[in-house]
Structure formats: C-alpha cells, structure tokens
Backbone as a printed PyTorch tensor [residue, N CA C, xyz], in Angstrom:
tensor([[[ 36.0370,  28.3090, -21.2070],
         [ 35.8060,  27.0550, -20.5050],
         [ 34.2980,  26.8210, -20.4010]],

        [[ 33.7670,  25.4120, -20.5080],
         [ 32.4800,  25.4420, -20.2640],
         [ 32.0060,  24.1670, -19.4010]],

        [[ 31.1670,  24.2310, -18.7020],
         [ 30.5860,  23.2710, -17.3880],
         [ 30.1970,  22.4470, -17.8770]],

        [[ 30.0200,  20.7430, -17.4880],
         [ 29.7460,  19.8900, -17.8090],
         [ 28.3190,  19.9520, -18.6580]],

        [[ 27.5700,  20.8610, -18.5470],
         [ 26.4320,  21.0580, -19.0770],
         [ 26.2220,  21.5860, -20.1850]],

        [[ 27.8730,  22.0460, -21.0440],
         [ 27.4470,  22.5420, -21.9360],
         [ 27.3500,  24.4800, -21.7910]],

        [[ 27.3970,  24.6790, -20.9640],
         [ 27.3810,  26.5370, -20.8970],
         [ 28.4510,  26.9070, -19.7650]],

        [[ 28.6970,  28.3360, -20.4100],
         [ 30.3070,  28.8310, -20.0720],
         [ 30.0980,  29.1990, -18.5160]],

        [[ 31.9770,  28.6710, -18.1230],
         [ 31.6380,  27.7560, -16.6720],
         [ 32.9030,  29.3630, -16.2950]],

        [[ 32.7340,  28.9890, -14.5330],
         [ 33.7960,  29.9620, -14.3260],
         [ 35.2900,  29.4010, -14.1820]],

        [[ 36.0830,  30.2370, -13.6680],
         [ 37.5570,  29.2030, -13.7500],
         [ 37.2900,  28.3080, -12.5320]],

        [[ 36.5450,  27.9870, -11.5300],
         [ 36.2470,  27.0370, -11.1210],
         [ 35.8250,  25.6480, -11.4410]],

        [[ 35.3000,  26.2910, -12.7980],
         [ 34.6720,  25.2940, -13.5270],
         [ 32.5370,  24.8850, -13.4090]],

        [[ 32.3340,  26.1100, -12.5760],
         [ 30.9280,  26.4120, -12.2650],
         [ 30.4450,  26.7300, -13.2740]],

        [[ 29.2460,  26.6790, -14.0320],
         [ 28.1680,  27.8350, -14.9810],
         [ 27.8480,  29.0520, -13.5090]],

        [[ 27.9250,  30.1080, -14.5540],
         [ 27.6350,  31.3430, -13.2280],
         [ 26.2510,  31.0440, -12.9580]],

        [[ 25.0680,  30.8260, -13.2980],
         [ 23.9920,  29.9510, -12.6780],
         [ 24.0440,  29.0750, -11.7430]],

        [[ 25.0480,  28.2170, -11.8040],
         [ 25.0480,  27.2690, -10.2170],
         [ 25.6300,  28.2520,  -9.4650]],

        [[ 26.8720,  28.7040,  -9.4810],
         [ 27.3890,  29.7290,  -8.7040],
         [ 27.1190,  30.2000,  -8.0570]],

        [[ 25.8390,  31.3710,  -8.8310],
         [ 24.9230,  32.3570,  -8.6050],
         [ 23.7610,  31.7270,  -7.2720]],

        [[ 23.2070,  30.4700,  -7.8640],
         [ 22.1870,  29.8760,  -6.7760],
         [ 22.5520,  29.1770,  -5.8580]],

        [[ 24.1330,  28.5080,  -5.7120],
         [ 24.4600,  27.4860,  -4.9920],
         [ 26.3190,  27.5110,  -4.8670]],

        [[ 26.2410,  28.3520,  -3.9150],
         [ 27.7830,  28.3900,  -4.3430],
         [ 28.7000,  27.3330,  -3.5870]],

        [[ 27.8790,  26.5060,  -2.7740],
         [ 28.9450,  24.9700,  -2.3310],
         [ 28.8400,  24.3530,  -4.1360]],

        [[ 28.5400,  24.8050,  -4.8230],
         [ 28.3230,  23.9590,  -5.9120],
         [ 29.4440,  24.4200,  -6.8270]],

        [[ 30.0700,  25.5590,  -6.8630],
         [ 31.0860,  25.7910,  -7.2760],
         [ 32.3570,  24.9320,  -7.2090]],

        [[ 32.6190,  24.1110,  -6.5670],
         [ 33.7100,  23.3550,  -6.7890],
         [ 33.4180,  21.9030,  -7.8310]],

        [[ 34.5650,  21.7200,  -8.5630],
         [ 34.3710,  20.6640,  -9.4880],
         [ 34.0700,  19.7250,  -8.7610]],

        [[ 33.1060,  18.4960,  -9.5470],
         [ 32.8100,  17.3120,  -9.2770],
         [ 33.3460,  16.4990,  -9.4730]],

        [[ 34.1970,  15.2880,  -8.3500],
         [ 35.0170,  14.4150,  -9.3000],
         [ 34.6630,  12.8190,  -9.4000]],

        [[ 33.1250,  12.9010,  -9.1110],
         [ 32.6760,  11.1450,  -8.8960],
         [ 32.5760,  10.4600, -10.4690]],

        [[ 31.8700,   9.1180, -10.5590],
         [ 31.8640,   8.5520, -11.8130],
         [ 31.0420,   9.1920, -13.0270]],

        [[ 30.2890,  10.1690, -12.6520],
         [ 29.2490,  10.6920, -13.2280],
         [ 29.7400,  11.9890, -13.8470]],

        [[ 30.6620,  12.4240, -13.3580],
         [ 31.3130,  13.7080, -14.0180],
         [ 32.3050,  13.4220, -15.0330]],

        [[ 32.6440,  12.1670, -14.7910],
         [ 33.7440,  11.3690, -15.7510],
         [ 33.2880,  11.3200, -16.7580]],

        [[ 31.7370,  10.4170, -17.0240],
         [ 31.0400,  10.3870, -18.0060],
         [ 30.8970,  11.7160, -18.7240]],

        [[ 30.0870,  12.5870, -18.1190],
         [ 29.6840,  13.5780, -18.9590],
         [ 30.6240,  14.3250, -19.6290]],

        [[ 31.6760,  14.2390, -18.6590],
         [ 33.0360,  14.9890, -19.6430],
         [ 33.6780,  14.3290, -20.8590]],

        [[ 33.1780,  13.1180, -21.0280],
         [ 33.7280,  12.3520, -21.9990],
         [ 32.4630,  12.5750, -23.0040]],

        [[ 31.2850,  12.7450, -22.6630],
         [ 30.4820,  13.0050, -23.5380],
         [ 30.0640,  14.3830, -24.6550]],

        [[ 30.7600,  15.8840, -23.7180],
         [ 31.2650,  16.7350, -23.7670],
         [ 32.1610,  16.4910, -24.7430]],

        [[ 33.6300,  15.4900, -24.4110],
         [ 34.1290,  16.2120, -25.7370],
         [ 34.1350,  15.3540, -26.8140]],

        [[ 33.0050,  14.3580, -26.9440],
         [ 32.5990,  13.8540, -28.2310],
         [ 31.3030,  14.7800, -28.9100]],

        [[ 30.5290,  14.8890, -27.9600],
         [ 29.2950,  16.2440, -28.5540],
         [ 29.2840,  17.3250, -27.1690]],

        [[ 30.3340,  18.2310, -27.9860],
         [ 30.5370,  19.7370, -27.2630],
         [ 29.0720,  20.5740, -27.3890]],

        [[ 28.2840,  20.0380, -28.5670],
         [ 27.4660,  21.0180, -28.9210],
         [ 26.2430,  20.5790, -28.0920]],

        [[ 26.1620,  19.3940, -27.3270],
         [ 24.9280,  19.0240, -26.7750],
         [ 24.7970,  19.1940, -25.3040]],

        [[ 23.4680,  19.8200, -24.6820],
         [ 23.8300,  20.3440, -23.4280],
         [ 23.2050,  18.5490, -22.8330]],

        [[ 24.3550,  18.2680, -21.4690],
         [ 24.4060,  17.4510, -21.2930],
         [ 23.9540,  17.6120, -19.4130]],

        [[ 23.1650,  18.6650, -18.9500],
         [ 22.8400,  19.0680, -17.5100],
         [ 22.1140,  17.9190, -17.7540]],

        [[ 21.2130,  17.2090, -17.9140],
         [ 20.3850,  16.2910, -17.5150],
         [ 20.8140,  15.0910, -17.1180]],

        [[ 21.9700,  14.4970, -18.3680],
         [ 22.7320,  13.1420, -17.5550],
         [ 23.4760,  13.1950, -16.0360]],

        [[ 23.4810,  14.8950, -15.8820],
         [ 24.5450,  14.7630, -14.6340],
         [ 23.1510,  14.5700, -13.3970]],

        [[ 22.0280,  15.1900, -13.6650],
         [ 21.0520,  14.5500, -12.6050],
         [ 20.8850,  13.0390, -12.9370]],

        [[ 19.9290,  12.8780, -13.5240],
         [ 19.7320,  11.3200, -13.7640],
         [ 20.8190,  10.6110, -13.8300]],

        [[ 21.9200,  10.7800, -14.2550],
         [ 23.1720,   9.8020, -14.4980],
         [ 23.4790,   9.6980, -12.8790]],

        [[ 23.4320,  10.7950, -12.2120],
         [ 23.6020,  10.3770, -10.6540],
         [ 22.6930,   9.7220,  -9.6790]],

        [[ 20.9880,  10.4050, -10.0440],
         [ 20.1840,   9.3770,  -9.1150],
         [ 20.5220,   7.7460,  -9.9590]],

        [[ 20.5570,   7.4550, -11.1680],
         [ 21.0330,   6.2860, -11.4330],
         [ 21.6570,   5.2650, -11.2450]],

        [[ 23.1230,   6.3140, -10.8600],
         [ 23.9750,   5.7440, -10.4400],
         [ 24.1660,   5.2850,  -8.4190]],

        [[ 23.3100,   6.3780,  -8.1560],
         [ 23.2320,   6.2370,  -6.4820],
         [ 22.6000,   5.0000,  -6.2530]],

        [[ 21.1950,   4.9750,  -7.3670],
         [ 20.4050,   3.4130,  -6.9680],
         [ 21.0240,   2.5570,  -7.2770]],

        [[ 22.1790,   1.7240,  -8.3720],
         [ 22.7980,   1.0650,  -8.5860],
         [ 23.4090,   0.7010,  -7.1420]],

        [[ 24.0620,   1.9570,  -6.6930],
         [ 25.2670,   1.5510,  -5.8490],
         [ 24.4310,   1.2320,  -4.5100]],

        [[ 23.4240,   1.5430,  -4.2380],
         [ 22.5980,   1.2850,  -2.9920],
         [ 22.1800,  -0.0140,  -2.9570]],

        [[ 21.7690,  -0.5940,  -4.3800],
         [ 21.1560,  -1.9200,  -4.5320],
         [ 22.1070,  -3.0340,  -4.6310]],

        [[ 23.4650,  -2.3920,  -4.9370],
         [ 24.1790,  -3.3700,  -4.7280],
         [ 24.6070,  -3.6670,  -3.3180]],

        [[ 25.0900,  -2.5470,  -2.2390],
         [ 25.3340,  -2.6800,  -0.8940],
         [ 24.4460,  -3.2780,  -0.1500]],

        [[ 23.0970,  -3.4660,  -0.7980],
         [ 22.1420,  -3.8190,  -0.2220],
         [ 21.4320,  -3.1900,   1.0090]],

        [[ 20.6910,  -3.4790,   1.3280],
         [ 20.4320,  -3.2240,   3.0490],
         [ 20.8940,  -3.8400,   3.9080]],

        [[ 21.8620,  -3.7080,   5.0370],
         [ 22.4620,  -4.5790,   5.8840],
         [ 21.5640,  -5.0030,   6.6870]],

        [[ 20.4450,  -4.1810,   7.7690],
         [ 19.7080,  -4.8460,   8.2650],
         [ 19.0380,  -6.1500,   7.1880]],

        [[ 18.1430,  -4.9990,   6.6390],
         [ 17.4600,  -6.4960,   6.0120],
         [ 17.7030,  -7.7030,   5.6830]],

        [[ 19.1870,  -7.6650,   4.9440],
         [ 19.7640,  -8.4060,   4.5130],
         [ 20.1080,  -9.5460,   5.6560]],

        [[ 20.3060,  -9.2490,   7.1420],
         [ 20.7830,  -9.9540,   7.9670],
         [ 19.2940, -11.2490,   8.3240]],

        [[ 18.2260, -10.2370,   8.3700],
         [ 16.9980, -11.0150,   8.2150],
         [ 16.6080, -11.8810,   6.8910]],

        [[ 16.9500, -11.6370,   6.1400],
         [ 17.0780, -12.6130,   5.0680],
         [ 15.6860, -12.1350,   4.7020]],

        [[ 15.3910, -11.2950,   4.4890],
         [ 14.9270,  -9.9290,   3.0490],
         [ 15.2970,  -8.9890,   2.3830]],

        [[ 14.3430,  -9.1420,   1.2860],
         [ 15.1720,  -8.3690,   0.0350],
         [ 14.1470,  -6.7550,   0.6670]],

        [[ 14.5860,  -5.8130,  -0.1090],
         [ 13.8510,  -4.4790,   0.0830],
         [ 12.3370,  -4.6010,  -0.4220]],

        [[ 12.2640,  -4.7770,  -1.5010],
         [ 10.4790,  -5.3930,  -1.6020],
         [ 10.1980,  -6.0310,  -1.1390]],

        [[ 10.5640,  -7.0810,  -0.2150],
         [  9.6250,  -7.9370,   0.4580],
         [  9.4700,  -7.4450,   1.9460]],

        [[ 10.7290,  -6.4620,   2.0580],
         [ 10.2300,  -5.4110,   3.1370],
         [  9.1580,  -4.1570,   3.1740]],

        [[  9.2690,  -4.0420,   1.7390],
         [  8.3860,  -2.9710,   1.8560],
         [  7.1160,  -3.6060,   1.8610]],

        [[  6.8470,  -4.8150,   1.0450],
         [  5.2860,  -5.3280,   1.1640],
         [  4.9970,  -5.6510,   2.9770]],

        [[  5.8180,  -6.3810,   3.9250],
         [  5.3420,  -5.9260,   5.0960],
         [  5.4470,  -4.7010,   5.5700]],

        [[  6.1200,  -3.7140,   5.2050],
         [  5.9580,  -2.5980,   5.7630],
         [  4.2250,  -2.1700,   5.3230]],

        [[  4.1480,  -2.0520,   4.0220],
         [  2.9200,  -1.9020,   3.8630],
         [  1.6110,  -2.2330,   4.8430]],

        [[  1.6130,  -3.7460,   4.7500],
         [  0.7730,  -3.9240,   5.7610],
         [  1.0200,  -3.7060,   7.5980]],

        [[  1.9860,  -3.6680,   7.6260],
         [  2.1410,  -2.8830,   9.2910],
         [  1.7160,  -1.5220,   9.0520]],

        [[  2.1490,  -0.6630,   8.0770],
         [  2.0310,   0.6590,   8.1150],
         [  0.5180,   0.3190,   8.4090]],

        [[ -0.2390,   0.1740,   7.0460],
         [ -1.6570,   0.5230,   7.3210],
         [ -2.7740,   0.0160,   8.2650]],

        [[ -2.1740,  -1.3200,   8.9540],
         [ -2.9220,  -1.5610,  10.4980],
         [ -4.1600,  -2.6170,   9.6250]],

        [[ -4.5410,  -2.9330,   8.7910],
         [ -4.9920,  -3.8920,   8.7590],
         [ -4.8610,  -4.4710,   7.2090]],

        [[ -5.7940,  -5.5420,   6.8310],
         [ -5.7180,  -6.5930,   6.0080],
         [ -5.4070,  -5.7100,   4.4270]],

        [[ -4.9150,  -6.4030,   3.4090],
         [ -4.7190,  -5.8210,   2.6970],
         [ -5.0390,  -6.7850,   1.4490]],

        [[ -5.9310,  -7.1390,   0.0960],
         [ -5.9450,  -7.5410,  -0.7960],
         [ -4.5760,  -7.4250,  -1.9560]],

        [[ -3.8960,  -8.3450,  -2.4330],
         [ -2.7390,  -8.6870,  -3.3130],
         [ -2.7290,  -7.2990,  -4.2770]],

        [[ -4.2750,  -6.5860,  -4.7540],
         [ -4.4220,  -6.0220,  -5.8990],
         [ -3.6740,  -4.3090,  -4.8390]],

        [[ -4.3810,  -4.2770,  -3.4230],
         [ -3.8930,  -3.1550,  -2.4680],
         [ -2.7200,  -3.3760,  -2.4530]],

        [[ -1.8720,  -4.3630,  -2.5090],
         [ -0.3250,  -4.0090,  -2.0570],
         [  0.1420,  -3.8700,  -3.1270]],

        [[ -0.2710,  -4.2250,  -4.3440],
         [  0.3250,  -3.9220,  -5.5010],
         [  0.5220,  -2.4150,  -5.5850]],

        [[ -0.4920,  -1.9150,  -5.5170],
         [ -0.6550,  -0.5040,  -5.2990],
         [  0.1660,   0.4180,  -4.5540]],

        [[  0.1790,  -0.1860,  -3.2410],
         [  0.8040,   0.3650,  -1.9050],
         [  2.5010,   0.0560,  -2.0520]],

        [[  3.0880,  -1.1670,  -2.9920],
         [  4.4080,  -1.1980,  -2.7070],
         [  4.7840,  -1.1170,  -4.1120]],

        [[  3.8870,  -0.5340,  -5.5330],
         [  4.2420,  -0.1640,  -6.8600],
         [  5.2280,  -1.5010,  -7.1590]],

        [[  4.7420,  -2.3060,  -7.1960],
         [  5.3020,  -3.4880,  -7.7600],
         [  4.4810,  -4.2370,  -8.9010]],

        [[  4.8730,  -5.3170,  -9.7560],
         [  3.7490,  -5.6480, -10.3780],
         [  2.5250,  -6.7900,  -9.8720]],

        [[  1.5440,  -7.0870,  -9.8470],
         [  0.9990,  -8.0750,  -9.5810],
         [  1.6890,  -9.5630,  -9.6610]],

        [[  2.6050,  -9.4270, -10.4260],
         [  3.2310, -10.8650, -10.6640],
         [  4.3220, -10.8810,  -9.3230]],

        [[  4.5840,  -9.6850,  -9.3610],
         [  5.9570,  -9.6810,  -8.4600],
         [  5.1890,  -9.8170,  -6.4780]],

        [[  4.0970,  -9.1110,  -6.3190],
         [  3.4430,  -9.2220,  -5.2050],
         [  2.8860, -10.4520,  -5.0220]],

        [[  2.4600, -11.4120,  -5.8290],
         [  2.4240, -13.1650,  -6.1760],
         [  3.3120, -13.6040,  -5.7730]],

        [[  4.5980, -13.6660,  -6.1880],
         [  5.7150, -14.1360,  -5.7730],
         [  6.3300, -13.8640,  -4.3100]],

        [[  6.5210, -12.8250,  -4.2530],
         [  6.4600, -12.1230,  -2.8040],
         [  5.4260, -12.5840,  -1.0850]],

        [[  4.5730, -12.6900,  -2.0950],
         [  3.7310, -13.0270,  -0.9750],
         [  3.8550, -14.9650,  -0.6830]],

        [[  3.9620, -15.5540,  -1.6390],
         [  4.3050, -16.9570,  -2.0030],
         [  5.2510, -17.3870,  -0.5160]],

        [[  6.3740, -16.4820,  -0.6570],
         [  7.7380, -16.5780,  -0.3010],
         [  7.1540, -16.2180,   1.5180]],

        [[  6.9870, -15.4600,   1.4930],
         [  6.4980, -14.9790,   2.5870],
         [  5.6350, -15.3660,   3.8090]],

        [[  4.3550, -16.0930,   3.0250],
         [  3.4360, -16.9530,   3.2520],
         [  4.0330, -18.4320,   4.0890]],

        [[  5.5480, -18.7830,   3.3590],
         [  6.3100, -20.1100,   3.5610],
         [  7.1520, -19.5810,   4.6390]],

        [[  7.3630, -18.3340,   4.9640],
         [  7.9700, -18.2240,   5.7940],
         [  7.6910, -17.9510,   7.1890]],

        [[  6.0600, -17.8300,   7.0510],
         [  5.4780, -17.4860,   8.2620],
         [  5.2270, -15.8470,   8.8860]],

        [[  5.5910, -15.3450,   7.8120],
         [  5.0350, -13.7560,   8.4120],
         [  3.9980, -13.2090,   7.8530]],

        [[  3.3420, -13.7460,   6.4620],
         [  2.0140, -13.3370,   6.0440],
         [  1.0190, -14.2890,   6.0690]],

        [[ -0.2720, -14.4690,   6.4970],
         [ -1.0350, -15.7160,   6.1730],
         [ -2.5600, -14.9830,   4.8010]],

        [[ -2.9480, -15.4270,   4.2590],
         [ -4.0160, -15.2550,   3.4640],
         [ -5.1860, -15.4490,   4.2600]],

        [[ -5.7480, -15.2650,   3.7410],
         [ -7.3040, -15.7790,   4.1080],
         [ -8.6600, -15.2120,   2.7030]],

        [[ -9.1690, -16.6600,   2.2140],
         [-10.7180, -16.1980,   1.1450],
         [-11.1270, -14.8490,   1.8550]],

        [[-12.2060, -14.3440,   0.6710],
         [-13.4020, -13.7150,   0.8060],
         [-14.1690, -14.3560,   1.1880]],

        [[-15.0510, -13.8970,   2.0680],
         [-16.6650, -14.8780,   2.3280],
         [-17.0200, -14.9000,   1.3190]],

        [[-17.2030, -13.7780,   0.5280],
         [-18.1350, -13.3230,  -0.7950],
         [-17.5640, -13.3440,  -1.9170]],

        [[-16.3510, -13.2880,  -2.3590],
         [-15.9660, -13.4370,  -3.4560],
         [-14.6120, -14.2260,  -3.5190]],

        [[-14.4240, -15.5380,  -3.8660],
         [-13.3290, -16.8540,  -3.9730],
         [-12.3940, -15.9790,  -4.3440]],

        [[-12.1600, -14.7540,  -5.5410],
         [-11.3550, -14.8480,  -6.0430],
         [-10.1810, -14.0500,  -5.2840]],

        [[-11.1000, -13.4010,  -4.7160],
         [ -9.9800, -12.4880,  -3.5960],
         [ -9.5730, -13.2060,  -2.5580]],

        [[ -8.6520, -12.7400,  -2.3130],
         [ -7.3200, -12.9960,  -1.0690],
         [ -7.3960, -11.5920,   0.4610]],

        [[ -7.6170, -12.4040,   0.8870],
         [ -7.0580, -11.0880,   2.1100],
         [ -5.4250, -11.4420,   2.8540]],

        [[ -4.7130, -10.5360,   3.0530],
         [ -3.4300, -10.5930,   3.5570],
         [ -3.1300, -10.0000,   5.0040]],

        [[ -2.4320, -10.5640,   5.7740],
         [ -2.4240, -10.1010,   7.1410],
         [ -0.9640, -10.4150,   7.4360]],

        [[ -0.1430,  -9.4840,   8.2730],
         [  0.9430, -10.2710,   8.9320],
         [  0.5590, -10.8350,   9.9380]],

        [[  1.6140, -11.9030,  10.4610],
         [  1.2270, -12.6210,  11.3280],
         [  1.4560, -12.1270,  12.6840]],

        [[  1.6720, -12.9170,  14.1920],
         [  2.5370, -12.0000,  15.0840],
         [  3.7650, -12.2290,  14.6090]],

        [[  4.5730, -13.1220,  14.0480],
         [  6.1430, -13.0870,  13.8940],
         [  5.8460, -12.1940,  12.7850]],

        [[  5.3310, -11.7960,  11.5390],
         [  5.4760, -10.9810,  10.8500],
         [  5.6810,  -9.4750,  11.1990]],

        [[  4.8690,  -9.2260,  12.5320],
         [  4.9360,  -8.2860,  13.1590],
         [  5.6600,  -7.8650,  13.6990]],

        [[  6.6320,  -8.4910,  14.4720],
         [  7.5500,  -8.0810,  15.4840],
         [  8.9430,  -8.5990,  14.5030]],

        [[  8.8320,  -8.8190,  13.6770],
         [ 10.2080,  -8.6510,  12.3520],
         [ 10.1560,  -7.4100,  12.0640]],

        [[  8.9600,  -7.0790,  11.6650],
         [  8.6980,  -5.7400,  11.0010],
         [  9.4680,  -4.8100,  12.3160]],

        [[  8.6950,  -4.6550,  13.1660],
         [  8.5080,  -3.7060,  14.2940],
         [ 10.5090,  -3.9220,  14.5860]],

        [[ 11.0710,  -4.9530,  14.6130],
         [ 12.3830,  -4.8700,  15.1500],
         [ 13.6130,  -4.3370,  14.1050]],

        [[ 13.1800,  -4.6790,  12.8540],
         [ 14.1080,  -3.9510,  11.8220],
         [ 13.9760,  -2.7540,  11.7220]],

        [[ 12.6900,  -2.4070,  11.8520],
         [ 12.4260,  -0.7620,  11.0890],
         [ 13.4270,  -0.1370,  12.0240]],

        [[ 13.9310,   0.2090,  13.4110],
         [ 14.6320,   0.9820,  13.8520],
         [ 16.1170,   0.7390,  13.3980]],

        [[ 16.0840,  -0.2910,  13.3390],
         [ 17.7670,  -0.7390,  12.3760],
         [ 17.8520,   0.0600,  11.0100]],

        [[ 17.1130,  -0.3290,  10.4700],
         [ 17.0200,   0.2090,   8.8680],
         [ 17.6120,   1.2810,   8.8750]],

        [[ 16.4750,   2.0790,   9.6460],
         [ 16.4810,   3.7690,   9.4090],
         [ 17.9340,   4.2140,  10.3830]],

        [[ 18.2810,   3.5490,  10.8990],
         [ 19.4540,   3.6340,  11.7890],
         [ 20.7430,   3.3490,  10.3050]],

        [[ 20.4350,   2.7330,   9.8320],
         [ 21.6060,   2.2110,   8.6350],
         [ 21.4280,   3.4460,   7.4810]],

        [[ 20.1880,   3.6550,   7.5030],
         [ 19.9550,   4.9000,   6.2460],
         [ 20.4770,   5.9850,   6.5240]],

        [[ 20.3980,   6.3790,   7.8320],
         [ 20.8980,   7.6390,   8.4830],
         [ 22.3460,   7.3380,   8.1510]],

        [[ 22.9850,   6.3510,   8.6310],
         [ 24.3300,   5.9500,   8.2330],
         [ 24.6910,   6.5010,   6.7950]],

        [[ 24.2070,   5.9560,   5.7060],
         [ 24.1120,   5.9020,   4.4910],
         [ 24.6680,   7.6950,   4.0810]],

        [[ 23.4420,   8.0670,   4.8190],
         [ 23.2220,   9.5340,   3.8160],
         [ 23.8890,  10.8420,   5.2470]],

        [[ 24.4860,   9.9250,   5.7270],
         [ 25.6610,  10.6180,   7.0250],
         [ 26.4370,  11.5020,   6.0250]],

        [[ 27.1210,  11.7800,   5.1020],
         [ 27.7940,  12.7620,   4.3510],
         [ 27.1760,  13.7060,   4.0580]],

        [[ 26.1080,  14.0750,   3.9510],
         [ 25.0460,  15.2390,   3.4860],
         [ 24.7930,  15.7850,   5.0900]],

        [[ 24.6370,  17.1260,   5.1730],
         [ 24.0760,  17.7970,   6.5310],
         [ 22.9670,  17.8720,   6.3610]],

        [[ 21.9110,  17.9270,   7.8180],
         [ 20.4270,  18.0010,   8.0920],
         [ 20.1240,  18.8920,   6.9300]],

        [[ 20.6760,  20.2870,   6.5970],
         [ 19.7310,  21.0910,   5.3300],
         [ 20.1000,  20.3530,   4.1400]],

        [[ 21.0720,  19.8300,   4.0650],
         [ 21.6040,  18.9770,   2.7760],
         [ 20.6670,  18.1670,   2.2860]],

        [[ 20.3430,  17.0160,   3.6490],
         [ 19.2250,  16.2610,   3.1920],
         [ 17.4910,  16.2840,   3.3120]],

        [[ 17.6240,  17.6150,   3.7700],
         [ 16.3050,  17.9020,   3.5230],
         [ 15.8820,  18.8090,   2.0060]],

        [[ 16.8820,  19.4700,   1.7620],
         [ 16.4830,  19.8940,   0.4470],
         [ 16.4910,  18.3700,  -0.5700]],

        [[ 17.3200,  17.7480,  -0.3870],
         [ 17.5160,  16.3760,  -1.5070],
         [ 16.3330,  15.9100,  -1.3740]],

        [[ 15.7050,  15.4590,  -0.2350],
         [ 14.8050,  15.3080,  -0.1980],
         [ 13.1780,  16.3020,  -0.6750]],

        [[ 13.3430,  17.0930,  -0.9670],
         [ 12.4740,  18.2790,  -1.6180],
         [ 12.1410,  18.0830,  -3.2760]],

        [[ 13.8160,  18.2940,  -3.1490],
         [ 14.1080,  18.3550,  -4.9180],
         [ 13.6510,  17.3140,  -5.2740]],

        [[ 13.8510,  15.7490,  -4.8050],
         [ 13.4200,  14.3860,  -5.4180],
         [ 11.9400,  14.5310,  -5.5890]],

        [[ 11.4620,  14.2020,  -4.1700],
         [  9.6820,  14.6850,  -3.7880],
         [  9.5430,  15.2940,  -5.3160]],

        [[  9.6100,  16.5850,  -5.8150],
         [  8.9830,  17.4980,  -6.6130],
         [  9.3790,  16.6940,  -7.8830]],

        [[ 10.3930,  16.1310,  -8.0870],
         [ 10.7800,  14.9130,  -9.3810],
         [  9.8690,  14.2630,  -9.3610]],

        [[  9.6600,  12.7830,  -8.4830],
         [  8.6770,  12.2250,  -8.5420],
         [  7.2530,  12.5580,  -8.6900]],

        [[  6.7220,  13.3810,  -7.8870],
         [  5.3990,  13.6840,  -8.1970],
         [  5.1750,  14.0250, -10.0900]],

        [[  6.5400,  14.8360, -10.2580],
         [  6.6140,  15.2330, -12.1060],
         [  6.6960,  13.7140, -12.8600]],

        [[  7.2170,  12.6750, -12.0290],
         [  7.3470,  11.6210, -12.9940],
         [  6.2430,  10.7780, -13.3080]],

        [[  5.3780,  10.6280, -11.5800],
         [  4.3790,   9.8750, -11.6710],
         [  3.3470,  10.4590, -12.6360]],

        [[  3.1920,  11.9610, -12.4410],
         [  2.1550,  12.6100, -13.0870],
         [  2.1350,  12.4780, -15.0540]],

        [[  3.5460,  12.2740, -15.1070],
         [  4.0340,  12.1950, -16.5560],
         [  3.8460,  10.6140, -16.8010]],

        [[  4.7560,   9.8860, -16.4870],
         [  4.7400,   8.4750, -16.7640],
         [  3.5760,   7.6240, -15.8130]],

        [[  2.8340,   7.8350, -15.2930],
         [  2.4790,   6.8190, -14.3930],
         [  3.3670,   5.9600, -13.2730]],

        [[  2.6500,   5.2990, -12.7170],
         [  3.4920,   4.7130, -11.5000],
         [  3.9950,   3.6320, -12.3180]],

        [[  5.2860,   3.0910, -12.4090],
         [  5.9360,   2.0190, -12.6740],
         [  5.6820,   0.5370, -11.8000]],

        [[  5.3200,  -0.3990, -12.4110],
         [  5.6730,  -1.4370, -11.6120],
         [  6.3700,  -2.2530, -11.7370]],

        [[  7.3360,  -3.0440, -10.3180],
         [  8.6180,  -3.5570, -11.4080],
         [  8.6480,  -4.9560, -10.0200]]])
C-alpha cells in the first residue's frame, strides 16, 4: 500500500514518516484534496505527489474562505483588501503615501488606486498634496474611518476564531509556525506578490 505521496504507507494508510512524527496524522484523510491526489496517484503511481496535498490544501482553504467571505466585513460593506488598506493605516498611527500602502497591504498600485478611490467616496479615507512634491498623495483615515476600523476589528477576529474553532490552541499555533516559515521561503524565493 502506498500514501497519497507516493511512499509505502501503513495499513492505516500513513507513510511511517508521518506516523513516526505525527501520529494524529495517521488516520486517512477524507476532504476534497485527498480525492484529488488519489486520483492522481492512480494515473501517475510513479510521481510523488506530497506537495499537491500541501498546496492543493492551502489552495483550496483560500478558495473556500474567499468565497464565505468575511461576515463581519461583509456586513459593513467591505471587501478584505479594502480592510486591510484601513487596517494598515490604523495599525501604523499615521499618514501613509499610496506607494506605503502598496507596500504595507502587498497589493498592486493599480489596485490601492482603486481602493482608495472607493474609499475616499465613502468617507473613511481623505488625501491630502505634498507641500513639496504635487505628485504625492498623503492618506489618512478619517474619524468615521476610524471608529469602522476600531469596531470591526473585534468582530473579525471574533469570526476568525470561529473559523479556525476545529483546530486546538497547539493545533493552531503550530499551523501557524509551519505557514510563517512557508511564507518567509516564498517571499524570499518569489518576491512579494501584488494582486
């Protein structure tokens, strides 16, 4: 018998490597992602396929998150980037240039344009020139920008906790480890994405 990965599994259906390091991991997996790989398995038996079962799952988790959306936010009538660009500027306590939040919320310049556009009309960000240079923008929330911010964030994280309620405190602190140490490998490899 062999584990979705391609190497010989136990009659559980474990590789003695997960076993060995993780033995809640010993029981078969039966979400959409194990479906896949087993179908991929027995079209190429010969190809080790451990990698789609990570990525095929953070993949599939962001799919399914982005579709449920955020309920808070959503009730406020924001999307998650346009939360995170005010989070940005609440986090950091003062003004922020279009080219800084690009930065700060890894989006593209076109998309922090738009964002801020939207935002601007809605009354929670205002602009303001440079004295010294036209071409720059300074960005500020407003007070209603502020106290949107300040009243969701405890909702949010109240809904996230919800979210990731199936995993125990060590559960989600290692997930949280393992990702951390991904990302830093991705940014360092690919650069920061902006989307």
């Amino acid at each position: 018998m062999t584990s979705m990965n391609g190497r010989p599994a136990d009659r559980n259906g474990a590789s003695p490597d997960t076993a060995r390091h993780d033995p809640s991991q010993s029981a078969p997996r039966h979400d959409t992602v194990a479906a896949v790989v087993g179908q991929w398995q027995a079209v190429h038996p010969d190809l080790d396929t451990g990698p789609m079962e990570i990525i095929g799952r953070i993949n599939r988790c962001a799919a399914l998150l982005q579709q449920a959306e955020d309920a808070p936010l959503r009730r406020a009538g924001l999307s998650r980037p346009e939360f995170d660009l005010l989070g940005a500027l609440r986090r950091t306590g003062h003004e922020l240039t279009p080219s800084e939040l690009t930065r700060e919320t890894f989006s593209s310049g076109a998309a922090v344009t738009k964002r801020l556009k939207q935002l601007t009309e809605r009354g929670l960000v205002e602009r303001r020139g440079d004295t010294r240079d036209r071409r720059v923008a300074h960005v500020r929330l407003t007070d209603t920008g502020r106290e949107l911010v300040d009243a969701i964030l405890p909702e949010q994280l109240a809904y996230e906790t919800t979210v990731l309620a199936g995993l125990d405190t060590p559960g989600q602190g290692e997930l949280a480890t393992l990702l951390g140490e991904l990302l830093v490998q991705l940014e360092g490899r690919l650069g920061v994405l902006r989307v």
